[in-house]
C-alpha positions in Angstrom: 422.5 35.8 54.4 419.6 33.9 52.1 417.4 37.2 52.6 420.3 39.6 51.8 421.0 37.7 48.3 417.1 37.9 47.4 417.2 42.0 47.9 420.1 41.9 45.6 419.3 41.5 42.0 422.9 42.4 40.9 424.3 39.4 42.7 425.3 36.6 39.7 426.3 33.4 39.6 430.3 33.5 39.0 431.5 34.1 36.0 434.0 31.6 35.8 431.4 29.1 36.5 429.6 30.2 33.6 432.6 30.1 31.4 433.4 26.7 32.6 429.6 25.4 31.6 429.2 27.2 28.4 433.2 26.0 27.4 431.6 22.7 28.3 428.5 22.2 26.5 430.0 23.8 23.5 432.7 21.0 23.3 433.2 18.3 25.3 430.3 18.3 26.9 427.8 18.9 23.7 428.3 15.5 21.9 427.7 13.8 25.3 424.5 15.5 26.2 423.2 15.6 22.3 423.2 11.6 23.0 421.7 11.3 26.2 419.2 14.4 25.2 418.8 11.8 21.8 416.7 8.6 20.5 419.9 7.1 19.2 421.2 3.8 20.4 425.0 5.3 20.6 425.3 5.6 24.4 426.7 4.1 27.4 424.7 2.6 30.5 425.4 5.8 32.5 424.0 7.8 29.7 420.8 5.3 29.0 419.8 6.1 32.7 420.3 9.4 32.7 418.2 9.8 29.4 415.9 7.3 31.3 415.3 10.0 34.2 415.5 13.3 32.5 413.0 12.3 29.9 410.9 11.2 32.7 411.1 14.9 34.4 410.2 16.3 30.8 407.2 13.9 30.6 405.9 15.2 34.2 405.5 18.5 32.7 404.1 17.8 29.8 401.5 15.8 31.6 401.1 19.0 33.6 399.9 20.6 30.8 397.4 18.1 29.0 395.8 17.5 32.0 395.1 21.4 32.5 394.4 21.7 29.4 396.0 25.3 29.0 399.0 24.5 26.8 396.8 26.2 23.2 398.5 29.9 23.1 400.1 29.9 26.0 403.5 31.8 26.2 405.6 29.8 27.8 409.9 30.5 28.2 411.9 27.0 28.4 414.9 28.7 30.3 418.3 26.5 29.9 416.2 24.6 27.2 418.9 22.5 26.0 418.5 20.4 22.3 414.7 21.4 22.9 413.5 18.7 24.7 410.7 19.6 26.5 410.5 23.1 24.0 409.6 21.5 20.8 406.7 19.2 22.1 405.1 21.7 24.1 405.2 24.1 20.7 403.3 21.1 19.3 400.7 20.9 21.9 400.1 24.7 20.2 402.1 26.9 23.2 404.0 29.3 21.5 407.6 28.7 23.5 410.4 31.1 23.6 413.8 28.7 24.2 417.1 29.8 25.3 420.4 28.3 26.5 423.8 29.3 27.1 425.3 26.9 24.5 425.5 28.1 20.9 426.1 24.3 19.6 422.8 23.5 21.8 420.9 25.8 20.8 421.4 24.7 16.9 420.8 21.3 17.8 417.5 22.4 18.7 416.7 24.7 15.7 417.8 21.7 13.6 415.6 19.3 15.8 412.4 21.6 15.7 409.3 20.8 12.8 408.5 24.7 12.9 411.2 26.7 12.1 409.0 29.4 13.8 408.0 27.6 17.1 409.9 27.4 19.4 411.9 30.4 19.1 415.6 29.3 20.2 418.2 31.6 21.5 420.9 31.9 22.8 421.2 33.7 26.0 422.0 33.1 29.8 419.8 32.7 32.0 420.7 35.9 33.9 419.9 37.8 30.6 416.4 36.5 30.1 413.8 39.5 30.4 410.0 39.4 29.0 407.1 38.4 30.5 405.5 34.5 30.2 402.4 32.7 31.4 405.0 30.0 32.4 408.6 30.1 32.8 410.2 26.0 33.4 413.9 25.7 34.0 414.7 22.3 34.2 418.2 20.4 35.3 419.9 23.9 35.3 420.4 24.5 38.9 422.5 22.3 39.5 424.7 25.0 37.8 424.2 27.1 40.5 425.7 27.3 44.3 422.9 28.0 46.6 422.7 32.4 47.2 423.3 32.1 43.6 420.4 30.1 42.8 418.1 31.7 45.1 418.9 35.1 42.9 418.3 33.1 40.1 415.2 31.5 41.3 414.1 35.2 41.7 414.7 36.5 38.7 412.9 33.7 36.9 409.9 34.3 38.9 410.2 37.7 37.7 409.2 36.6 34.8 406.6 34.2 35.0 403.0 35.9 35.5 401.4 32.6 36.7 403.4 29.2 37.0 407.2 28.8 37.4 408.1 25.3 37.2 411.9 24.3 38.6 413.6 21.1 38.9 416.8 20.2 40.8 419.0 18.1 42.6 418.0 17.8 46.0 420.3 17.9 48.5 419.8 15.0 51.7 422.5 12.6 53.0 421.8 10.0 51.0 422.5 12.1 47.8 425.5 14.1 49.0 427.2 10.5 49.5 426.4 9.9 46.2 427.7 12.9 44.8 430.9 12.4 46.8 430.9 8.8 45.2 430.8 9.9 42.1 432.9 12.9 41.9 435.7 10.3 43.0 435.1 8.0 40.1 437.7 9.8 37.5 435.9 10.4 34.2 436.2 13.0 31.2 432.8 14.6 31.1 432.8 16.0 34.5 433.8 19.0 33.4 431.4 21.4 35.6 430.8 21.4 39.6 427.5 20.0 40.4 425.3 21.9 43.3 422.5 20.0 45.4 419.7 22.2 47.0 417.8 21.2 49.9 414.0 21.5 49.1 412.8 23.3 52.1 415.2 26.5 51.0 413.7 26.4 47.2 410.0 26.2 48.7 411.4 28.8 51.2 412.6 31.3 48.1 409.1 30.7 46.0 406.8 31.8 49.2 408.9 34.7 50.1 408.5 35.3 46.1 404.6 35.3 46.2 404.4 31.5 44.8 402.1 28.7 46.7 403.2 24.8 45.5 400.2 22.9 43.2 402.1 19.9 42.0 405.6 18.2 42.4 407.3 14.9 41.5 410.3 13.3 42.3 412.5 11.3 39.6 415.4 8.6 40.1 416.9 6.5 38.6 420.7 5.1 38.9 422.6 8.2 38.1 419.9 10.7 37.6 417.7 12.7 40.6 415.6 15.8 40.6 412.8 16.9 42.4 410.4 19.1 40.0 408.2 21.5 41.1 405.4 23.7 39.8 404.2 26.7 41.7 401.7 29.5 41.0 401.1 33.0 42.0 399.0 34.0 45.1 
């Protein structure tokens, strides 16, 4: 079933479930995440932690890049990039970053956030439309968008475009985080406004081999309410 979704570029993530994320971070959703993606002191504990762990992902890969040493001139596509988190320093560690999200009001965040009205270059696109070629291509905390065929096409068709290093982060799916998940979706709440998808590891790693890709480097973040495993993996 995994194999048959691979060999099938014109599978795509349901529309409805696109609808339902971009309705989301375009209203309700936007002011939330602007916050949390923020320096501001205008957020709830929740939010602090999360800001706490996501920033700690972002900080991973930009580590990743000052101790290679490679981030000068590099092209590098921030897929699902958000207010520009991780985009806007890595354009001032001199990679020239193309930066695209499905959110309109997201995306202007980030114009508005960015020293270089040049670098990054925001747009806004879905991820399913990207095309182009990059040195790197990072999509970070997007999966969990994603059911899993639907992120293994995905997964694909970002490797597609990366010529040497695709870095991915996502919620990984064990016991101990379903039962949190479970938890939580029973805790009523008005930002839960789009399903959230956990992946087991061993299928992403799976997906990036079959793709051509050997693991380098990964990390593992958590706090309270926030959990991703990154990973960064280069062509054969």
């Amino acid at each position: 079933m995994a194999n048959k979704a691979l060999n099938n570029p014109s599978t795509k993530a349901s529309p409805k479930d696109k609808e339902i994320v971009r309705d989301y971070f375009n209203s309700t959703g936007f002011d939330r995440w602007r916050r949390i993606y923020g320096e501001g002191s205008d957020v709830n504990r929740v939010q602090r932690d999360i800001r706490t762990g996501h920033q700690q992902t972002v900080d991973y890969v930009l580590n990743w890049f000052k101790n290679d040493k490679n981030a000068v001139n590099q092209t590098v596509c921030d897929a699902g990039c958000g207010t520009g988190s991780l985009s806007i320093p890595l354009a001032a560690m001199g990679a020239k970053v193309y930066a695209s999200d499905i959110s309109e009001k997201m995306v202007g965040e980030g114009k508005s956030r960015a020293n270089d009205p040049e670098n990054p270059v925001f747009e806004v696109k879905d991820l399913a439309a990207l095309s182009g070629q990059y040195d790197t291509v990072i999509c970070l905390d997007v999966l969990i968008h994603y059911p899993d065929l639907d992120s293994e096409v995905m997964i694909a068709h970002l490797a597609s475009l990366a010529k040497s290093r695709l870095i991915l982060s996502f919620a990984p799916k064990n016991p101990y985080y379903v039962l949190m998940k479970k938890v939580g979706d029973m805790v009523p709440g008005p930002s839960k406004a789009t399903r959230a998808y956990l992946h087991k590891e061993s299928d992403v790693r799976r997906v990036l081999q079959k793709l051509g890709f050997t693991i380098k480097r990964k990390e593992f973040t958590a706090t309270s309410f926030y959990f991703s495993r990154l990973i960064e993996a280069v062509r054969n």
